[in-house]
N, C-alpha and C positions, 0 to 999 in steps of 0.2 A: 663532511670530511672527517671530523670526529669519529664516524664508525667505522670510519674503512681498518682493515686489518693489516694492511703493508704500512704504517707509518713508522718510519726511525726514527732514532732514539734524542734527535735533533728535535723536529716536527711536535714529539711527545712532549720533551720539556718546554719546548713554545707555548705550548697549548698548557700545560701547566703552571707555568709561570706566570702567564696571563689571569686564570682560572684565580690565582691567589693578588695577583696586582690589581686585578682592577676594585675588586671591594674595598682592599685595604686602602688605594688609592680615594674611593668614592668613600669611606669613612673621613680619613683625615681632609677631606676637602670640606665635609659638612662639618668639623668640626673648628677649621682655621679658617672655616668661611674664603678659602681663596682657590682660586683654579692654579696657579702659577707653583703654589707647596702639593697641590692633587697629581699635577702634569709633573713636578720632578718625583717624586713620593713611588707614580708608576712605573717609569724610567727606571727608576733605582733598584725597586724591587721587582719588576719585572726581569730584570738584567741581572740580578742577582740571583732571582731562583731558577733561573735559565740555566746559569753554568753550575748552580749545586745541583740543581736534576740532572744535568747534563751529564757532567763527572759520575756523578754514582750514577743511572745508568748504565754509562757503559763500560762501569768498572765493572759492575754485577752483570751485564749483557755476555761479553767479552771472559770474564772469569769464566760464564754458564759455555760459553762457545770453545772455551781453550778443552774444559772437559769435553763438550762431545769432539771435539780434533782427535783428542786421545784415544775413545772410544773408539770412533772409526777406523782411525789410520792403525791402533794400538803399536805406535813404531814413540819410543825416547828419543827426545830431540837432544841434540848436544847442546854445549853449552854457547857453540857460534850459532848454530839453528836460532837458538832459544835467542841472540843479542840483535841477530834478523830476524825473526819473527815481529820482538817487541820494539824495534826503533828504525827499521830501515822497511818493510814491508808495509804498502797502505793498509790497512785494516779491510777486513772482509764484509761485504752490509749483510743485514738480518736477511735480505734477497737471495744472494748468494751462498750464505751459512744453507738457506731453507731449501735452495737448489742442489746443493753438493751433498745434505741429506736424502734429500730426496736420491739421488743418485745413487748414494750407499747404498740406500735401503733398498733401491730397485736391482741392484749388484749381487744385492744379499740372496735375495726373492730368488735371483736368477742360479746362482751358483746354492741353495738347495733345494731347487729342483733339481737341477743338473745330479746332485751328490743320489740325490733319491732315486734318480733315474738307473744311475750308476749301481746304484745299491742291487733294483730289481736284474742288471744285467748281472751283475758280480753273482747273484742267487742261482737266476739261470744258465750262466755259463760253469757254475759247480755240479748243477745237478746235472744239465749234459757231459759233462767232463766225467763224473761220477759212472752218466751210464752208459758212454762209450768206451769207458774200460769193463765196466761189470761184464756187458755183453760178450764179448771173447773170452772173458778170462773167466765164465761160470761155463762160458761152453768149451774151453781145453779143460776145465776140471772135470765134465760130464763125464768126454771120453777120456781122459786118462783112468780115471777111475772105473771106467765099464769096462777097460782096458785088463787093468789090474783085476776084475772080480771073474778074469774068466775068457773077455771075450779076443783076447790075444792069444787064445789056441785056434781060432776061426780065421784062418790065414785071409779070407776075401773081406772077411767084416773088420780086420785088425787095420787091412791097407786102407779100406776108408775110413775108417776113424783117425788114424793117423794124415791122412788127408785132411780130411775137414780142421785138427789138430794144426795142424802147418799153416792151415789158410788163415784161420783166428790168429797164431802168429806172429804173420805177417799183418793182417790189418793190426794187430798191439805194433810193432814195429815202423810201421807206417805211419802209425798214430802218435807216436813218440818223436819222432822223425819230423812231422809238422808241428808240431806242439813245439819243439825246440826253435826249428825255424824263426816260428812266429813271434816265438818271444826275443828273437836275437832282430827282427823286422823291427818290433813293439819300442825293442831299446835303442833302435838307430844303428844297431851293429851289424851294418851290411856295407860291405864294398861293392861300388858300381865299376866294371870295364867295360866305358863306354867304345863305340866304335860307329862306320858307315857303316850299314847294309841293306840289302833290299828286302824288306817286306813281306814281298808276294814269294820268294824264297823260303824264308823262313815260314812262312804258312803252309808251302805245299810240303816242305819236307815233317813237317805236325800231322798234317792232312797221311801222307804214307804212314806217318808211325802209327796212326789209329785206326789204318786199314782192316785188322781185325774185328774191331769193333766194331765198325761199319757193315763189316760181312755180314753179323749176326741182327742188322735189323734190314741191311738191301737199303743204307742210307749213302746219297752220293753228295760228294763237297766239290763247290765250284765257287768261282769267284763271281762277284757280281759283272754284268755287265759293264765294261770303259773303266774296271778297274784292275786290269791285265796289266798294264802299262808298270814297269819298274818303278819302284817309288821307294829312294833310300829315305834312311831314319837316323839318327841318332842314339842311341843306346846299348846295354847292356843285352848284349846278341841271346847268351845262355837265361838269366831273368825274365828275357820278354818269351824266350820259348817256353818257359814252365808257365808265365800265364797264359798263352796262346792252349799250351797243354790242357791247364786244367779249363777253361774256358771252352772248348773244341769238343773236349770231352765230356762236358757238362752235355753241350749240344746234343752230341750222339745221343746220352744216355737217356736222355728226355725229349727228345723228337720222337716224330711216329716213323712207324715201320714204312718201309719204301720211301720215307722223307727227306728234307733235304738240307744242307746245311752251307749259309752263303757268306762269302767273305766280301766282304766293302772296306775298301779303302778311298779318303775325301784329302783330298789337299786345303786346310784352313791359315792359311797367312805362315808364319811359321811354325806350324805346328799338322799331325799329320794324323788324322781320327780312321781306328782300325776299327772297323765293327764284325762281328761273328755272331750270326743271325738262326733260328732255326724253325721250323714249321708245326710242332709240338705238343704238349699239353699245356703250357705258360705258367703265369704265377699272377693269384689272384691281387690287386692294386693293394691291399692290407699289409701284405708280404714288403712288398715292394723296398721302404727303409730300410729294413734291417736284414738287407739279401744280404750284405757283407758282412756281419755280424759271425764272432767266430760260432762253431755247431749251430748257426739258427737253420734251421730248416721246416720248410712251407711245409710238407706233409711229415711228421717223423718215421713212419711203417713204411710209406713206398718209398723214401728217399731212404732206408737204412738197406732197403731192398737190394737197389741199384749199387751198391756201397761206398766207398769212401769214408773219410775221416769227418768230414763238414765244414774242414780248416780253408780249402781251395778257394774259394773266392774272396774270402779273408786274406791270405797270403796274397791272391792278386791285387788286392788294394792296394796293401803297403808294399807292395813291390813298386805300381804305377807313380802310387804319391812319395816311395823316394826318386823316382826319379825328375820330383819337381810335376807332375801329371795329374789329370782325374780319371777316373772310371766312372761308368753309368750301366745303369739297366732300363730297358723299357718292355713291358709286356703285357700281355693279353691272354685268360684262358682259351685254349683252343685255337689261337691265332701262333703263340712260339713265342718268344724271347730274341730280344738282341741286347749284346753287352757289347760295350763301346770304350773306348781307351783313348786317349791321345799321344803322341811321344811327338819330340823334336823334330824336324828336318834336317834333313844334311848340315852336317858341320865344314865348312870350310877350312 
């Protein structure tokens, strides 16, 4: 028992107090020649160095423990803290001090990782942030300035360059435009007007507005099988159209040509899982976490292709998760993508 490592600070001076009682008692027995002065002798000082080990102990335990409190918690106790602490509160055992560090330290572990993580995302989202403004803004300087050395007497080469000009623009405008968004999403500064409505509504008139872009690959959107059926919701009618938007249009853009794009709707208890599905090039399992990550993007050349800002599935999150929601992704290369949302059911 002696070498176990969990003994308190009880246990300790037992064991020490004996350590010194029984010699001292087996001396003055050989010396008074009587058992009767051995057996009080050990009594006495056995029980005496019991509560002086005892007391210092857990003076010095206890001092050592109020410092690491300090350490850990690093918070000033008041002066009523401190009168609960030391006279109304049972004392904490060496078990518990050793588990509640432990806990610290597994806390610690955890939140710098966490910070480190953060660190590499806070890197990468400067140097994307960096080169989705470079990229427009080196190319209106190209043509302005080819513009200037000349080629604004070329009435046909001046209207595209001024095209091209306008479009970059607009993607800087765009790009400002979600970047604000996002960061008023980030702070909580978004009002919800929720409302009834149906669903399948709201998806086909998404499905019309992207009828252009459908034309240019021969892609047709339909709804899944048995999920025709009217199916009101709960929320923010304008919010769920722009994730429906950027999500619909992600489909398009990255489906295959002549391919197809399918809406599912599932009734789960109270709650109401939209899915927008497509037949495509997917995204490799690696991808997969940090699809919603603001500019992350699975290929950066083909995805800068197709354009966009890289903020849309971002802003889709924190749109769904203000509304108390999750989103999901599942995919496969060569197989397509589906992203998945839930919202409420009718409100009564």
């Amino acid at each position: 028992m002696l070498l176990r490592k969990d003994l308190s600070p009880a246990q300790i001076s037992a064991f020490t107090a004996a350590a010194i009682a029984l010699p001292v008692a087996a001396g003055i027995g050989l010396l008074q020649q009587s058992w009767t002065a051995a057996g009080i002798s050990l009594v006495l000082v056995w029980v005496g160095s019991y509560f002086i080990f005892r007391i210092a102990l857990e003076r010095f335990i206890y001092r050592k423990i109020k410092l690491i409190y300090k350490f850990i918690h690093q918070k000033k106790a008041t002066k009523r803290e401190e009168f609960y602490y030391q006279n109304l509160l049972p004392p904490k055992t060496i078990d518990e001090v050793r588990q509640e560090v432990e806990e610290w330290g597994e806390k610690q572990s955890k939140e710098i990782a966490l910070l480190r993580q953060n660190e590499v995302f806070r890197k990468e989202f400067l140097q994307n942030l960096a080169h989705e403004f470079k990229t427009p803004v080196f190319a209106i300087q190209g043509y302005v300035e080819t513009l200037l050395n000349g080629a604004i007497d070329n009435r046909e080469t001046a209207i595209r360059f001024l095209k091209k000009t306008a479009s970059n623009t607009e993607r800087l405008s765009n790009l400002m435009k979600d970047l604000d968004e996002i960061s008023k999403l980030e702070r909580g500064d978004i009002s919800l007007h929720k409302s009834n409505f149906v669903i399948q509504d709201l998806i086909r008139e998404v499905f019309e507005a992207l009828n252009f872009l459908k034309a240019s690959k021969n892609i047709t959107t339909q709804f899944k099988k048995g999920c025709e059926t009217h199916t009101v919701v709960y929320a923010d009618r304008e919010k769920i159209r722009q994730v429906l938007a950027n999500v619909i249009e992600n489909a398009i853009k990255y489906g295959k040509v002549n391919g197809q794009v399918t809406a599912s709707i599932y009734k789960t208890d109270d709650r109401i899982l939209i899915e927008i599905g497509d037949d495509g090039i997917g995204i490799e399992e690696e991808h997969l976490p940090r699809i919603f990550e603001r500019f992350y993007r699975t290929d950066n050349a083909r995805s800068r292709e197709k354009g966009g800002t890289g903020l849309g599935l971002s802003i889709c999150k924190h749109i769904i998760e203000a509304h108390g929601q999750t989103i999901h992704v599942r995919s496969a290369p060569e197989v397509g993508t589906t992203v998945g949302f839930t919202l409420s059911s009718r409100k009564q």
